[in-house]
C-alpha positions in Angstrom: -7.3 -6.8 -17.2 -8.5 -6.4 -13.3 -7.1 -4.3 -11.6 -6.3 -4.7 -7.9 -5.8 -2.4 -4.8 -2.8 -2.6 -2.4 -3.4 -0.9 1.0 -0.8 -0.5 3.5 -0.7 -0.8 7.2 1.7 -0.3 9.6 5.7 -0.1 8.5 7.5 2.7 10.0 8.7 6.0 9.0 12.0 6.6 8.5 13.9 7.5 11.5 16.8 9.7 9.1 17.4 11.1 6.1 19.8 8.9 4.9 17.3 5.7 6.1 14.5 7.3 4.0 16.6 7.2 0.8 17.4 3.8 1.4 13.7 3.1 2.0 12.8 5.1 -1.0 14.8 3.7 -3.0 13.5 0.3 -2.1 10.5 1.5 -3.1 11.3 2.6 -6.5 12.9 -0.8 -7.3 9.6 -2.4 -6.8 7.6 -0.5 -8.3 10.3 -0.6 -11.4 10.2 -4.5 -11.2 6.3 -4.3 -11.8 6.6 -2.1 -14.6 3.4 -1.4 -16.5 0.8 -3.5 -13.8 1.8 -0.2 -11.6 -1.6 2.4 -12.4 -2.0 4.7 -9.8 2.0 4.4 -7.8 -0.7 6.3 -5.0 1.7 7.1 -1.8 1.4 7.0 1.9 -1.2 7.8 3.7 -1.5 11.2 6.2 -3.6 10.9 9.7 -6.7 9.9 9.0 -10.6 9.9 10.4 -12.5 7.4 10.7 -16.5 7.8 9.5 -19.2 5.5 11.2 -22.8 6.0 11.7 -21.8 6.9 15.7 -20.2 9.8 14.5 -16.4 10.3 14.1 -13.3 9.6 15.4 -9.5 10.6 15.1 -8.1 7.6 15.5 -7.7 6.4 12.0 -9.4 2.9 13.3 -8.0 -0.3 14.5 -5.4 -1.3 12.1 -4.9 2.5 9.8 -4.4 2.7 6.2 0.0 3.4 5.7 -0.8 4.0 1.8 -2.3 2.9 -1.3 -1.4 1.5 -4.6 -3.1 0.1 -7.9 -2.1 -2.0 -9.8 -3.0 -4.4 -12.8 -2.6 -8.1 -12.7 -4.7 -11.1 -14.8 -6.3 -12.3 -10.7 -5.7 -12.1 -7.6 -3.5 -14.7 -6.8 -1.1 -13.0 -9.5 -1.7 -9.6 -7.8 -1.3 -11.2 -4.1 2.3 -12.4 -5.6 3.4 -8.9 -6.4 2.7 -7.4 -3.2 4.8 -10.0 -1.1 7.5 -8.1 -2.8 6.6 -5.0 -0.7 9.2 -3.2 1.2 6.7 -2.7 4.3 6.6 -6.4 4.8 10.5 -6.1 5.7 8.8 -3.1 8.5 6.8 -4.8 10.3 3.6 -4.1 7.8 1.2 -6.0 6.0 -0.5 -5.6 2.2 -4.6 -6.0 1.7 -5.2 -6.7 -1.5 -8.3 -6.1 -3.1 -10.2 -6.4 -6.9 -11.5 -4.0 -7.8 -14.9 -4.7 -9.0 -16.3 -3.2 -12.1 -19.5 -1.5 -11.8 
């Protein structure tokens, strides 16, 4: 079966404690809810550089990876239907989904 790449941008971070349990936990349930298409549960994403022929920079681009997930799903529309169940859609971020391609 394909498998399929989720990368995060944007969302937030958790401004307590208790709000990162909450957001956590959110978390969990979706991953739980996808069950076995979850391979690589990845995590979120630490500052970043970004590499370019011109050199590098700092600034982790114009629109910086949040996180990173793989999962397994029979296309992509099937794959695009589990990430609208992302909890950083309900923050403000968005999901790219990607196959990937077996070389």
């Amino acid at each position: 079966m394909p498998k399929f790449v989720f990368a995060y941008h944007g969302g937030k971070s958790p401004e307590s404690p208790e709000e990162g349990q909450k957001v956590m936990a959110a978390w969990n349930a979706w991953y739980g809810g996808m069950g076995a298409a979850v391979q690589d549960g990845g995590g979120p994403a630490g500052p970043s550089k970004t590499v370019s022929s011109g050199g590098v920079a700092d600034n982790g681009g114009s629109n910086p990876l949040s996180g990173l997930t793989q999962v397994e799903a029979p296309d992509i529309d099937a794959a695009v239907a589990m990430a609208q169940g992302c909890p950083i859609l309900t923050d403000g971020g968005s999901v790219e989904v990607a196959e990937v391609l077996q070389m």
